[in-house]
Backbone as JSON Lines, residues from 0, in Angstrom:
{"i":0,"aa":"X","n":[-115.52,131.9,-152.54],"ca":[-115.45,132.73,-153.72],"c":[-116.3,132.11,-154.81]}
{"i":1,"aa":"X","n":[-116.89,132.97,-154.94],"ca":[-117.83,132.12,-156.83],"c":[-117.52,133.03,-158.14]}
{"i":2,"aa":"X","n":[-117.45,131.9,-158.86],"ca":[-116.86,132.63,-160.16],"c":[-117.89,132.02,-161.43]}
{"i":3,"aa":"X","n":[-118.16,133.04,-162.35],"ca":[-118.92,132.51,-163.26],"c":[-118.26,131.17,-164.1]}
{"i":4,"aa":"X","n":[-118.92,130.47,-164.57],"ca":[-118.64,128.8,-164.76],"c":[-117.42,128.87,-166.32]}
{"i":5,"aa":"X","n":[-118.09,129.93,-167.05],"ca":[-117.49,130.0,-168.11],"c":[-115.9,130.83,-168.22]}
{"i":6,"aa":"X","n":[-115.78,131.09,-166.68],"ca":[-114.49,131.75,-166.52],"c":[-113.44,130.78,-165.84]}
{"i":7,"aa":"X","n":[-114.29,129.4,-165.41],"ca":[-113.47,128.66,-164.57],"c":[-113.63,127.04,-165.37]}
{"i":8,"aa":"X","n":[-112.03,126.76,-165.56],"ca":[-111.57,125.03,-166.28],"c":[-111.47,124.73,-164.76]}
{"i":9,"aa":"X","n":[-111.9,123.19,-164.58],"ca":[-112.14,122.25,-163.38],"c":[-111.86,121.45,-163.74]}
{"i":10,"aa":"X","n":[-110.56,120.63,-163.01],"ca":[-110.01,119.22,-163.27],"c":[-110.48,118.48,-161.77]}
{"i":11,"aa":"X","n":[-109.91,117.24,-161.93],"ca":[-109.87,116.46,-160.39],"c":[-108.75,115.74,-160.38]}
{"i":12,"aa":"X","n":[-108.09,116.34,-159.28],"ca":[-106.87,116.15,-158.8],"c":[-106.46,115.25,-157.48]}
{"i":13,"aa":"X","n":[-106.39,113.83,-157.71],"ca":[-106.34,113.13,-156.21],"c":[-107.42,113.17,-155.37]}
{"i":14,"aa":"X","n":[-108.52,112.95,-156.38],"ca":[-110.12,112.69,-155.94],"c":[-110.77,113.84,-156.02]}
{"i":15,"aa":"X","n":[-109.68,115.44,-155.66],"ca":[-110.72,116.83,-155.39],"c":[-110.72,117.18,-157.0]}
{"i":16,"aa":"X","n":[-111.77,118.65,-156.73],"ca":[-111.95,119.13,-157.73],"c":[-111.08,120.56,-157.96]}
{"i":17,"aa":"X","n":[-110.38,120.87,-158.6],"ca":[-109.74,121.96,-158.38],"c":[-109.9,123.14,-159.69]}
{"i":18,"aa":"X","n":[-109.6,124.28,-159.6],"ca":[-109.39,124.79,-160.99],"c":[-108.21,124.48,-161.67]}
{"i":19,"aa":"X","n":[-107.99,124.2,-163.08],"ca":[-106.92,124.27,-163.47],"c":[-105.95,124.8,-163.47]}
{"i":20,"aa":"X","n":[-104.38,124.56,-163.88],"ca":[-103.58,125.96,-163.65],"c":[-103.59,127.31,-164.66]}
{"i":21,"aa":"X","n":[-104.27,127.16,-165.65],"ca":[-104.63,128.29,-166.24],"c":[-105.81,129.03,-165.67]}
{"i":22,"aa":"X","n":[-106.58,128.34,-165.18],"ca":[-107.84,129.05,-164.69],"c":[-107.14,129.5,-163.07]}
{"i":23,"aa":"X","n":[-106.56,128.82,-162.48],"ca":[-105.66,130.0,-161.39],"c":[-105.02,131.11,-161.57]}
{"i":24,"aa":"X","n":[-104.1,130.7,-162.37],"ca":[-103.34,132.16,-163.06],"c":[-104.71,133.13,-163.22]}
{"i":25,"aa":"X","n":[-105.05,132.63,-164.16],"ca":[-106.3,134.37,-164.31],"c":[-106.67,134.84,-163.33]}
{"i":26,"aa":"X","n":[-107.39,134.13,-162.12],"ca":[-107.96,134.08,-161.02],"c":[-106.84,134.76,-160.38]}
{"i":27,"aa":"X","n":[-105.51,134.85,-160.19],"ca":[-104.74,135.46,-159.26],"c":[-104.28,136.92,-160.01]}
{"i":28,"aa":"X","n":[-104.9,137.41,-161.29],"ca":[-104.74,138.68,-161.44],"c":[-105.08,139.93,-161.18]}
{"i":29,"aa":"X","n":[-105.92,139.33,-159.56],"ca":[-106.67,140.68,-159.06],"c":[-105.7,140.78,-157.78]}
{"i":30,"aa":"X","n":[-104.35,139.71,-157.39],"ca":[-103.94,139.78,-156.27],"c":[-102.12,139.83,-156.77]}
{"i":31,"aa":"X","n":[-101.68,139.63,-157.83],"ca":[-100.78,139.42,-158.39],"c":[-100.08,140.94,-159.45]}
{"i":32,"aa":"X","n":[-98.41,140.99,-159.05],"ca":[-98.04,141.72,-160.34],"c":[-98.3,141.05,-161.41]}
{"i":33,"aa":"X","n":[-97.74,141.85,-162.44],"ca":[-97.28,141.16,-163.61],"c":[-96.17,140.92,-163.66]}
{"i":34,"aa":"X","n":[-95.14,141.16,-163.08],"ca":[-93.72,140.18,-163.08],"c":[-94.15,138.84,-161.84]}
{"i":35,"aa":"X","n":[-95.19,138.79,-161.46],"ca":[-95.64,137.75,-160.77],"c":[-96.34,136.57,-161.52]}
{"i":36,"aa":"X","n":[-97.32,137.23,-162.36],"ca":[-97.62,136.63,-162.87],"c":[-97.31,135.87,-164.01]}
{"i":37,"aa":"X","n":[-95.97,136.41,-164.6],"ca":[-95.25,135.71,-165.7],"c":[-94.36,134.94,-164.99]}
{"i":38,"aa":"X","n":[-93.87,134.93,-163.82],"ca":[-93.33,133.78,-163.23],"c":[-94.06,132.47,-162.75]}
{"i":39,"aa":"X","n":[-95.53,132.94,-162.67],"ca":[-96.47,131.52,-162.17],"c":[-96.34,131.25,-163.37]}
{"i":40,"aa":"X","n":[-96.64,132.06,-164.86],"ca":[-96.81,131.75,-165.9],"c":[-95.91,130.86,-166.7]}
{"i":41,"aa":"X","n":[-94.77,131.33,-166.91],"ca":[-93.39,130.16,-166.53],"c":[-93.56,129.17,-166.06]}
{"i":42,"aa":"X","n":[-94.01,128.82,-164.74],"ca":[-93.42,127.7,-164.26],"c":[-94.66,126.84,-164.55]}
{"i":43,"aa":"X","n":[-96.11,127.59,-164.93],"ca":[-97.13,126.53,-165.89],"c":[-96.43,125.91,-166.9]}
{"i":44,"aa":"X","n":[-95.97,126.64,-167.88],"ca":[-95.45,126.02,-168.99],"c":[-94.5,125.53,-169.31]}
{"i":45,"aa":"X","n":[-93.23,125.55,-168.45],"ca":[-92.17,125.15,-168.23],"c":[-92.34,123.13,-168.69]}
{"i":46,"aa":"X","n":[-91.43,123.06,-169.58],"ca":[-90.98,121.58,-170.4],"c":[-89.98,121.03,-169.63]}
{"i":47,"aa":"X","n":[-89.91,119.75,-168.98],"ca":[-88.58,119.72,-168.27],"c":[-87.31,119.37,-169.42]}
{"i":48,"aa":"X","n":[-86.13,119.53,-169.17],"ca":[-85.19,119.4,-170.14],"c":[-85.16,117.82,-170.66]}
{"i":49,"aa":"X","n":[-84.82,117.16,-169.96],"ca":[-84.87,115.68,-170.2],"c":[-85.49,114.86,-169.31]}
{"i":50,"aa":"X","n":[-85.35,113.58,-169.5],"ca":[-86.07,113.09,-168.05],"c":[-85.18,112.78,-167.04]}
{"i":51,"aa":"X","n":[-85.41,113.34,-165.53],"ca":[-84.84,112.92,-164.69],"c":[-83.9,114.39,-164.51]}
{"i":52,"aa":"X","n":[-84.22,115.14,-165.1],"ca":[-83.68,116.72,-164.87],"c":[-83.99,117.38,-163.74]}
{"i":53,"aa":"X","n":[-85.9,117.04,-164.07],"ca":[-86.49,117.5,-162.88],"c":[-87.63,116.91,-162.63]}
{"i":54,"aa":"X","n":[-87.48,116.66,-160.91],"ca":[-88.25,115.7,-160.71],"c":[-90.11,116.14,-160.9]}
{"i":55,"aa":"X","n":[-90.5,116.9,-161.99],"ca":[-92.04,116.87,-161.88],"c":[-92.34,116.66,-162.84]}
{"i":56,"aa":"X","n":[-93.91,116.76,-162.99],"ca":[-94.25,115.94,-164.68],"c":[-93.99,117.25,-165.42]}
{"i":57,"aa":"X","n":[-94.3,116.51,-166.82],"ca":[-94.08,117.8,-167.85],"c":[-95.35,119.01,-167.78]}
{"i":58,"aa":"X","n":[-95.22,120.09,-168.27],"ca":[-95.77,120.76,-168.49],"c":[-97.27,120.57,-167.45]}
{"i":59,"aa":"X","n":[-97.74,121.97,-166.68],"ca":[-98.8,122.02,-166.68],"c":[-99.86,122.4,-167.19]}
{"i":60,"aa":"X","n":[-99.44,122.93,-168.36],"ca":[-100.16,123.43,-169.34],"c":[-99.6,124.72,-170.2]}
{"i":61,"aa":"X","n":[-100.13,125.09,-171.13],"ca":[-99.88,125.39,-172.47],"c":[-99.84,127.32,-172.41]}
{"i":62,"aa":"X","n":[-98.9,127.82,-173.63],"ca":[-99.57,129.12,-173.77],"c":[-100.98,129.31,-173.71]}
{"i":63,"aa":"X","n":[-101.07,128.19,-174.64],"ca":[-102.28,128.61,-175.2],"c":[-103.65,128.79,-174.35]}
{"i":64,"aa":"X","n":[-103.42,127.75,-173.58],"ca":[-104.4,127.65,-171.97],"c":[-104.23,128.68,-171.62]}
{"i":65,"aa":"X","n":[-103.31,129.25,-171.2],"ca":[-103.19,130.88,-170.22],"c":[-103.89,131.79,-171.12]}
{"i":66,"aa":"X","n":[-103.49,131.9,-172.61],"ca":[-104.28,133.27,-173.24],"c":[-105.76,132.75,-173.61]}
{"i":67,"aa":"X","n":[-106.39,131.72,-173.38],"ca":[-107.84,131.28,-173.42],"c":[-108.3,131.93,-172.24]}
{"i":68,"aa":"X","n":[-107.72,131.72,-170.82],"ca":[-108.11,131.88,-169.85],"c":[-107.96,133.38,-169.6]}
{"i":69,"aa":"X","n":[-107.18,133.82,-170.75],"ca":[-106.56,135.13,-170.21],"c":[-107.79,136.58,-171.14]}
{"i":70,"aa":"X","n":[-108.48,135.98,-172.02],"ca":[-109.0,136.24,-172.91],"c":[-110.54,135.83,-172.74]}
{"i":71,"aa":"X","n":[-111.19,135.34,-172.11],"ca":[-112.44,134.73,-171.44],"c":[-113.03,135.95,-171.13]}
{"i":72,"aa":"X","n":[-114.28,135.77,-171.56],"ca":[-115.46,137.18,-171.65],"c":[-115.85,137.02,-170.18]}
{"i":73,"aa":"X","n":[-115.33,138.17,-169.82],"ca":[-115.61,138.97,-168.6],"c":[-114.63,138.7,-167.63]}
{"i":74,"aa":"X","n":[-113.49,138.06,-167.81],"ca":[-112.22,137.92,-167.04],"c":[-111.42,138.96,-166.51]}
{"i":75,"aa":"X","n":[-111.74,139.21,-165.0],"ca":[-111.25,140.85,-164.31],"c":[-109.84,140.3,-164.47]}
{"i":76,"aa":"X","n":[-109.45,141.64,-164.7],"ca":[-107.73,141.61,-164.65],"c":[-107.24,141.48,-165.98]}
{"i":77,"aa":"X","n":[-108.53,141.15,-167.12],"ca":[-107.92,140.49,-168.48],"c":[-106.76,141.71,-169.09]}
{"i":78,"aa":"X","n":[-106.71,143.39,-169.24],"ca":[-105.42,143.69,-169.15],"c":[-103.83,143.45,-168.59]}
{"i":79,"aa":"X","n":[-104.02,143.14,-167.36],"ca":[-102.91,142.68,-166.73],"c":[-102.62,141.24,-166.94]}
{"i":80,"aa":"X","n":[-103.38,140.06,-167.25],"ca":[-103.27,139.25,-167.64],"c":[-102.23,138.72,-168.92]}
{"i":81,"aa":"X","n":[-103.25,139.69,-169.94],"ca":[-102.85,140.1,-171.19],"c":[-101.06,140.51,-171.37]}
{"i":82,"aa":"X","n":[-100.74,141.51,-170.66],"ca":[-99.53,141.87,-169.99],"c":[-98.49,141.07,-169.7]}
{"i":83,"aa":"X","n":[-98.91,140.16,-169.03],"ca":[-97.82,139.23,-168.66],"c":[-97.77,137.88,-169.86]}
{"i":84,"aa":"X","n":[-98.96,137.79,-169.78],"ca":[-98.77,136.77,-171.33],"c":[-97.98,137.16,-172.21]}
{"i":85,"aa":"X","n":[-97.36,138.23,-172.38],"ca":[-96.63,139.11,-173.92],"c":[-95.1,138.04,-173.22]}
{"i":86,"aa":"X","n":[-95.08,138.41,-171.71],"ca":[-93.61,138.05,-171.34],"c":[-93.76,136.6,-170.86]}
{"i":87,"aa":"X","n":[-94.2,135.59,-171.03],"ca":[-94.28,134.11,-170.58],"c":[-93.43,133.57,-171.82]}
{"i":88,"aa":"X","n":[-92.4,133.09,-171.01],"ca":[-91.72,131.92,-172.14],"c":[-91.4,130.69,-171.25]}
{"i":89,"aa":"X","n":[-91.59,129.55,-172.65],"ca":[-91.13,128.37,-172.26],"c":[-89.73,127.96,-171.92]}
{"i":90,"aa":"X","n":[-89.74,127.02,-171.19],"ca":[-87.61,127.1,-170.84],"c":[-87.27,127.72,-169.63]}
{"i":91,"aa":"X","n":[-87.69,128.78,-168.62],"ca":[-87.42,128.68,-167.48],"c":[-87.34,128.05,-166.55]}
{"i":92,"aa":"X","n":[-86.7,127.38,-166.01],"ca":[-86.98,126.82,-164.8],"c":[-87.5,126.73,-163.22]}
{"i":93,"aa":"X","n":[-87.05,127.98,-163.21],"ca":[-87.27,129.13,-162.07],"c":[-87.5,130.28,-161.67]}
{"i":94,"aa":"X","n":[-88.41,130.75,-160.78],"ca":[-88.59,131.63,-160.52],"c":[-87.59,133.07,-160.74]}
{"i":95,"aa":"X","n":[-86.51,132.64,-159.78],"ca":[-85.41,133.4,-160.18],"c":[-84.83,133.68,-161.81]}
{"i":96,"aa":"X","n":[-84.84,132.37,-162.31],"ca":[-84.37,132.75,-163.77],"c":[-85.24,133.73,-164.34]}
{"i":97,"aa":"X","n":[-86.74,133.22,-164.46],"ca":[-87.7,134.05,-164.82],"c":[-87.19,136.03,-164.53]}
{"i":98,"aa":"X","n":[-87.21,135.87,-163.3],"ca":[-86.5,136.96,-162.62],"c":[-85.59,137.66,-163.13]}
{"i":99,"aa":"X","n":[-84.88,136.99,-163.52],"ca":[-83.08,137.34,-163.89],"c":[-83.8,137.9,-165.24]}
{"i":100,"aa":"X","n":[-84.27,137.03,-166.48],"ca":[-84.54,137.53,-167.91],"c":[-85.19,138.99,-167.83]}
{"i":101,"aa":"X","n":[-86.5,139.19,-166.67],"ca":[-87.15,139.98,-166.9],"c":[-86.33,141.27,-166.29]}
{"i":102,"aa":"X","n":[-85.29,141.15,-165.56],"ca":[-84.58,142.29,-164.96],"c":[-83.55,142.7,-166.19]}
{"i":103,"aa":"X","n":[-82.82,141.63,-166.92],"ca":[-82.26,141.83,-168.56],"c":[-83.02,142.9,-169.19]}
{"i":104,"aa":"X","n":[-83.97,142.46,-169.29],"ca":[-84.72,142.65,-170.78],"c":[-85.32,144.29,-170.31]}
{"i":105,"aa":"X","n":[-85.94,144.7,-169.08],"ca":[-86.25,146.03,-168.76],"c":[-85.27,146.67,-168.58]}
{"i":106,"aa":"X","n":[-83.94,146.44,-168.23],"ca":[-82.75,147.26,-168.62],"c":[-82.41,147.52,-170.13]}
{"i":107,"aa":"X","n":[-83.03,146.66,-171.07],"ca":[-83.11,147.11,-172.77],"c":[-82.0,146.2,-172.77]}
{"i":108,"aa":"X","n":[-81.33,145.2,-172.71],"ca":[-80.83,144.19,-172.82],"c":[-81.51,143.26,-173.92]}
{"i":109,"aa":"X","n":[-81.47,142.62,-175.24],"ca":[-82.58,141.87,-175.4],"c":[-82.59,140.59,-175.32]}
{"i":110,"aa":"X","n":[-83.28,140.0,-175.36],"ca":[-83.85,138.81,-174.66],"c":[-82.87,137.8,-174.71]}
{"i":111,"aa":"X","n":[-82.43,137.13,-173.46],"ca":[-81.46,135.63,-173.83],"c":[-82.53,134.62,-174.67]}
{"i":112,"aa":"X","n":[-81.58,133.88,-174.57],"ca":[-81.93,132.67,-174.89],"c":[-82.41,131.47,-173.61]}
{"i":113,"aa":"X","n":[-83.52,130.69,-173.77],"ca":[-83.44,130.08,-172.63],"c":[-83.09,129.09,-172.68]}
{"i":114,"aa":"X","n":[-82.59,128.3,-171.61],"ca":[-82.42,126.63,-171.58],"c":[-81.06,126.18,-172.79]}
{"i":115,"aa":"X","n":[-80.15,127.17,-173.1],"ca":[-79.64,126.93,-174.48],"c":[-78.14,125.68,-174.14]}
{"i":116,"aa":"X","n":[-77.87,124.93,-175.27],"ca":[-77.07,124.24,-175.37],"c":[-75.72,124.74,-175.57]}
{"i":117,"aa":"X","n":[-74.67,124.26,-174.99],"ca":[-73.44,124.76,-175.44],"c":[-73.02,123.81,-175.85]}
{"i":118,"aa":"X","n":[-72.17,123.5,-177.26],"ca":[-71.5,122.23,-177.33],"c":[-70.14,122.98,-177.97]}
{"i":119,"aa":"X","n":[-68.76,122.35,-177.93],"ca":[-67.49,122.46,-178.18],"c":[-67.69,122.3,-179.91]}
{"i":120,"aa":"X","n":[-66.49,122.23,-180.22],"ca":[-66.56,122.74,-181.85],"c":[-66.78,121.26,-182.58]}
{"i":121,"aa":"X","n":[-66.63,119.99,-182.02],"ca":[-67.38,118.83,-182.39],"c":[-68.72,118.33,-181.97]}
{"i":122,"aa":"X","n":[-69.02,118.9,-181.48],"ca":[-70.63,119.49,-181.33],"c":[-70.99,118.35,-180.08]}
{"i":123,"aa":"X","n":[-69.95,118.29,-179.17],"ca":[-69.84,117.61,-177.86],"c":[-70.71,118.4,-176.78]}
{"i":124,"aa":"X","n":[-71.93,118.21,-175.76],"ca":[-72.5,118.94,-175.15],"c":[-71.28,119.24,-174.26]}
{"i":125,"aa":"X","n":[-71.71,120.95,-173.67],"ca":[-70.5,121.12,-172.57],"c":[-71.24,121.3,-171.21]}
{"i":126,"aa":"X","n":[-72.76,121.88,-171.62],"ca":[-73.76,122.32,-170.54],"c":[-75.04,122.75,-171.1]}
{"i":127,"aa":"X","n":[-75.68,122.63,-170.13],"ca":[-77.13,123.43,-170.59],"c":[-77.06,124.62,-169.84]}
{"i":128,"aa":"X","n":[-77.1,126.04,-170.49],"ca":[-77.14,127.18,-169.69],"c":[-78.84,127.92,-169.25]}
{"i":129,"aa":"X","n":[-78.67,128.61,-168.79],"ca":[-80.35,128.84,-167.94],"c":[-80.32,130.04,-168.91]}
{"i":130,"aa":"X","n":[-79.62,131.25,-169.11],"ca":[-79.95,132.02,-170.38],"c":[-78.37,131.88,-170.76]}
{"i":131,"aa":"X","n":[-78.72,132.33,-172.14],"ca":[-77.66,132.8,-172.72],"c":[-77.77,133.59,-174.16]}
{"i":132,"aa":"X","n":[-77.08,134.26,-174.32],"ca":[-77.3,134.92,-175.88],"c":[-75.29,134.34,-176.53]}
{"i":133,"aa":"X","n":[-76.55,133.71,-177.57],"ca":[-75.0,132.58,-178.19],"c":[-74.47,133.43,-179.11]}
{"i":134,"aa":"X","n":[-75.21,134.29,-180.27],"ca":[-74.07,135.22,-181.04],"c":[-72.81,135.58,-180.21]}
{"i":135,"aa":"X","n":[-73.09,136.03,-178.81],"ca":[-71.79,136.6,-178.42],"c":[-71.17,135.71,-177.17]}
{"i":136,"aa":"X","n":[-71.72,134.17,-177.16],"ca":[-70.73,133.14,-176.51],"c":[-70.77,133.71,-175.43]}
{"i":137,"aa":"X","n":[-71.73,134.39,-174.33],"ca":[-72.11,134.38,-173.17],"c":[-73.43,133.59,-172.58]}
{"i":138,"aa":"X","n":[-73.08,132.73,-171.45],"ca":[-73.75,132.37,-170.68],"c":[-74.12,132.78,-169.67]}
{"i":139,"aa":"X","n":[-75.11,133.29,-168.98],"ca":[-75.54,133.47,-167.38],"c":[-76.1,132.74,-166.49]}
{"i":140,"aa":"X","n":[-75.45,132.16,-165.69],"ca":[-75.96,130.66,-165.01],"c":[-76.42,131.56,-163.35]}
{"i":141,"aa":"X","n":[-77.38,130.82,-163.28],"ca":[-77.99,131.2,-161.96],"c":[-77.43,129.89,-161.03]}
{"i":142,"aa":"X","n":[-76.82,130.58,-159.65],"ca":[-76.23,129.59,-158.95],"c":[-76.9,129.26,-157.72]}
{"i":143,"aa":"X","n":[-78.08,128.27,-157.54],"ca":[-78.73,128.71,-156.18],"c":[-77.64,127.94,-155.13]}
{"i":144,"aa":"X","n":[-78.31,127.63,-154.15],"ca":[-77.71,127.43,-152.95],"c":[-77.43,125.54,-153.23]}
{"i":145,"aa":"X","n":[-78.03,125.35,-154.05],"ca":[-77.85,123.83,-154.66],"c":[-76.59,123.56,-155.5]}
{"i":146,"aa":"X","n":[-76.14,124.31,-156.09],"ca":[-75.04,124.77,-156.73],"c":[-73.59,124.58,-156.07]}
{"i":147,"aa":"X","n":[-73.96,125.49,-154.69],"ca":[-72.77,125.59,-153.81],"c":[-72.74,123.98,-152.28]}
{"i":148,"aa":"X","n":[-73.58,123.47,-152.18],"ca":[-73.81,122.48,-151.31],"c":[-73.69,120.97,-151.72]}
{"i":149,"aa":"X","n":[-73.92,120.85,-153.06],"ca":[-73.9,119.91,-153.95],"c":[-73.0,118.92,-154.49]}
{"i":150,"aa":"X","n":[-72.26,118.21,-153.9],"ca":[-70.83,117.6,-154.22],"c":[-70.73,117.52,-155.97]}
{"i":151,"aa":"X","n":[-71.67,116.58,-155.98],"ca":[-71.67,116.5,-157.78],"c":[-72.02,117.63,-158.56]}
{"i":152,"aa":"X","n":[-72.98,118.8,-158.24],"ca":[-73.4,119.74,-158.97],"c":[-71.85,120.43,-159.22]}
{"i":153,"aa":"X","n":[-71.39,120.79,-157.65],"ca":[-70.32,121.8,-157.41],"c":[-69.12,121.28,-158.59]}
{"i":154,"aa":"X","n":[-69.14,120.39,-158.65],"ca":[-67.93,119.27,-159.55],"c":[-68.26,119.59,-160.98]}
{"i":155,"aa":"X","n":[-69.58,119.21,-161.25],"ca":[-70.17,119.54,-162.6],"c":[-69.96,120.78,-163.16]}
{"i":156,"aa":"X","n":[-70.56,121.75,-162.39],"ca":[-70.06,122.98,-162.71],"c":[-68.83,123.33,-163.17]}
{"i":157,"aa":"X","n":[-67.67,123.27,-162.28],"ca":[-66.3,123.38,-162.55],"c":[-65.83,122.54,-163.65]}
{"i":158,"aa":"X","n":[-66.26,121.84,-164.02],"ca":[-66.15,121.3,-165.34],"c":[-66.4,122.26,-166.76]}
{"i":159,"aa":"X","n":[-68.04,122.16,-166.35],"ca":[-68.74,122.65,-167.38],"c":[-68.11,124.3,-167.74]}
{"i":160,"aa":"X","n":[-67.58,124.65,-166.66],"ca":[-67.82,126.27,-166.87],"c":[-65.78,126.05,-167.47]}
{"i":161,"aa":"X","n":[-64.75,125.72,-167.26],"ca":[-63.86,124.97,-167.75],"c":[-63.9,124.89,-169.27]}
{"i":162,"aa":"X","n":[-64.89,123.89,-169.96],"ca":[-65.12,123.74,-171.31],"c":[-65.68,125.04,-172.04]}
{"i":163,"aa":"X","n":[-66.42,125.6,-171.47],"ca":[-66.8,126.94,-171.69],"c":[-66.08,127.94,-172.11]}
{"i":164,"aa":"X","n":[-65.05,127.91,-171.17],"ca":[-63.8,128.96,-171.47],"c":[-62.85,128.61,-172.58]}
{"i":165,"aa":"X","n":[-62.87,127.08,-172.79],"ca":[-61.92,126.51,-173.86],"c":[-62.54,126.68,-175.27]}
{"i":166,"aa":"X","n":[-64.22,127.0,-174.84],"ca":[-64.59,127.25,-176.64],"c":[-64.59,129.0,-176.68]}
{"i":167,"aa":"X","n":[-64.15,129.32,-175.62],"ca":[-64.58,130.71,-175.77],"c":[-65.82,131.6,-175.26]}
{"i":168,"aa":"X","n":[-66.72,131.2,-174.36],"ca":[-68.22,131.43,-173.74],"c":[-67.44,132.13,-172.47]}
{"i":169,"aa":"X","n":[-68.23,133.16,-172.33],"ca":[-68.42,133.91,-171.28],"c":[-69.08,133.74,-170.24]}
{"i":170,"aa":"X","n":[-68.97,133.7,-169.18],"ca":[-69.97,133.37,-167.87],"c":[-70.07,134.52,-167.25]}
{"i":171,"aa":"X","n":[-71.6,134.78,-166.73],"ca":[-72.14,135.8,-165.91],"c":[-72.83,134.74,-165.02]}
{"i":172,"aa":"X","n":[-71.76,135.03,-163.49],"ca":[-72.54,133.94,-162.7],"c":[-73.35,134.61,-161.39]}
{"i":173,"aa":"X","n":[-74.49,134.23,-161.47],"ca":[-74.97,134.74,-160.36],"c":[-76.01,134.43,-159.31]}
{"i":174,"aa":"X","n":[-75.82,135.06,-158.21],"ca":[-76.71,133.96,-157.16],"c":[-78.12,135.06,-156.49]}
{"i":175,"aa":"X","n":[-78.77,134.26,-155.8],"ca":[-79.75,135.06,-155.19],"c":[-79.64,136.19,-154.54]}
{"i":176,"aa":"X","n":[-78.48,136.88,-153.84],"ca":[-78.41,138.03,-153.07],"c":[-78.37,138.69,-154.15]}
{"i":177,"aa":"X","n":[-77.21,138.7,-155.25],"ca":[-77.13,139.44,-156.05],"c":[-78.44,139.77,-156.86]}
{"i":178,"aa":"X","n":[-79.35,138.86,-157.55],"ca":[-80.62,138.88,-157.92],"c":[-81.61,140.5,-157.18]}
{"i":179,"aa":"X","n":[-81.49,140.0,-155.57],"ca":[-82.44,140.73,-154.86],"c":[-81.81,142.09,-153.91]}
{"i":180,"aa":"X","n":[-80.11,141.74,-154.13],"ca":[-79.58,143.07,-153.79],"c":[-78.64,144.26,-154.39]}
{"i":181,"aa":"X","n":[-77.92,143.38,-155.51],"ca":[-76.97,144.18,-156.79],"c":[-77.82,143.83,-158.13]}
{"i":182,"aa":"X","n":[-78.77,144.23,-158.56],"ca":[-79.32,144.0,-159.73],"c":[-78.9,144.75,-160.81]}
{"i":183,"aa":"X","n":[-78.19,145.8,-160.44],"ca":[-77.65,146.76,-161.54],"c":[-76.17,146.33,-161.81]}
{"i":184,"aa":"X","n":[-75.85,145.85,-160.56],"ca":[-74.14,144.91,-161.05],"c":[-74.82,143.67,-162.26]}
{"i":185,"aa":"X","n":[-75.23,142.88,-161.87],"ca":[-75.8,141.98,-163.08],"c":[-75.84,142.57,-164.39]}
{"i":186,"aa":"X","n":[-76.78,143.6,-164.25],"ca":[-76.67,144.28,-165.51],"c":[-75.54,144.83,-166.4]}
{"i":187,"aa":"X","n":[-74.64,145.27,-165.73],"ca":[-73.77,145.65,-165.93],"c":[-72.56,144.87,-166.44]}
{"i":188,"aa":"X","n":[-72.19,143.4,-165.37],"ca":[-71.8,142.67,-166.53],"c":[-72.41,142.31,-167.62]}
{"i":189,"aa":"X","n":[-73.35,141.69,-167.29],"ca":[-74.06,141.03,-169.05],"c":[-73.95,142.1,-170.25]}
{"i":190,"aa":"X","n":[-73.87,143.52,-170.13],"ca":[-74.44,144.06,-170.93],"c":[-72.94,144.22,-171.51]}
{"i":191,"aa":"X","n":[-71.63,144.28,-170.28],"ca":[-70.03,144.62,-170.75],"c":[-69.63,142.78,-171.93]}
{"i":192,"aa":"X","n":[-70.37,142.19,-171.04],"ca":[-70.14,140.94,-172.28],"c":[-70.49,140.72,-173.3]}
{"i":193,"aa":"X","n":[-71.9,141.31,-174.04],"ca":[-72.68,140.93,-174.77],"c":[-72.1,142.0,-175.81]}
């Protein structure tokens, strides 16, 4: 494939030369949705929470990289590009979460919150939730299969979701089938909680 020079950022990565991850993203908007592409887009910009949260480095790069790249004279796809840039936020973790917000938010739901803190009324952390909208003390935790297999996660959880109920937070819990086979049940709680 050849691409004009001024459409393509080139790093070197473990000796090769590669395009950057903003200059991929653009590059995959002739093969990509746009709920596809705001999930690669996500997980470019994605901050890890603390260290040792998650095991990769921080950030692969910036909004701002994606709408340079997204915005580059003569960049095919630059509408659809454009498109998904409106919906890229920082704070997802996952694909699925990504997923989950954007299935919220096109039901007219508006937007959680990402990555948000819960702390008890002495301002004690109780959890970090994956969305949540805090005016109305609901959380929606995505439960993958790590969740349920996990001795310490599984433990953590039952804790966390425990303190939750003692300040008053709502949980909408949900896992991948539901994601890809009841998406209107999802909706349906969050929207009876909120």
């Amino acid at each position: 494939m050849q691409i004009r020079p001024w459409l393509a950022s080139v790093e070197t990565v473990g000796g090769l030369r590669v395009t950057s991850p903003a200059t991929t993203w653009a590059m995959l908007a002739r093969r990509l949705s746009v709920e596809e592409l705001v999930v690669l887009g996500d997980a470019i910009v994605f901050a890890p929470r603390s260290k040792g949260t998650h095991p990769r480095p921080p950030s692969l790069g910036s909004l701002a990289e994606l709408e340079e790249a997204a915005n580059a004279r003569g960049r095919p796809g630059a509408p659809l590009l454009r498109r998904a840039l409106a919906q890229i936020r920082v704070g997802s973790a996952s694909p699925p979460e990504t997923r989950l917000r954007l299935l919220l938010t096109a039901a007219g739901l508006p937007e959680p919150t990402l990555d948000f803190e819960v702390r008890d009324e002495r301002g004690r952390l109780l959890g970090r939730s994956e969305l949540a909208y805090p005016d109305a003390k609901v959380a929606i935790e995505y439960e993958s299969e790590h969740h349920r297999v996990d001795r310490q996660q599984w433990n953590r959880d039952i804790e966390k979701y425990q303190g939750y109920a003692e300040t008053g937070w709502s949980i909408v819990r949900v896992t991948a089938d539901m994601l890809h086979r009841n998406s209107e049940e999802i909706v349906r709680r969050v929207r009876r909680s909120v």
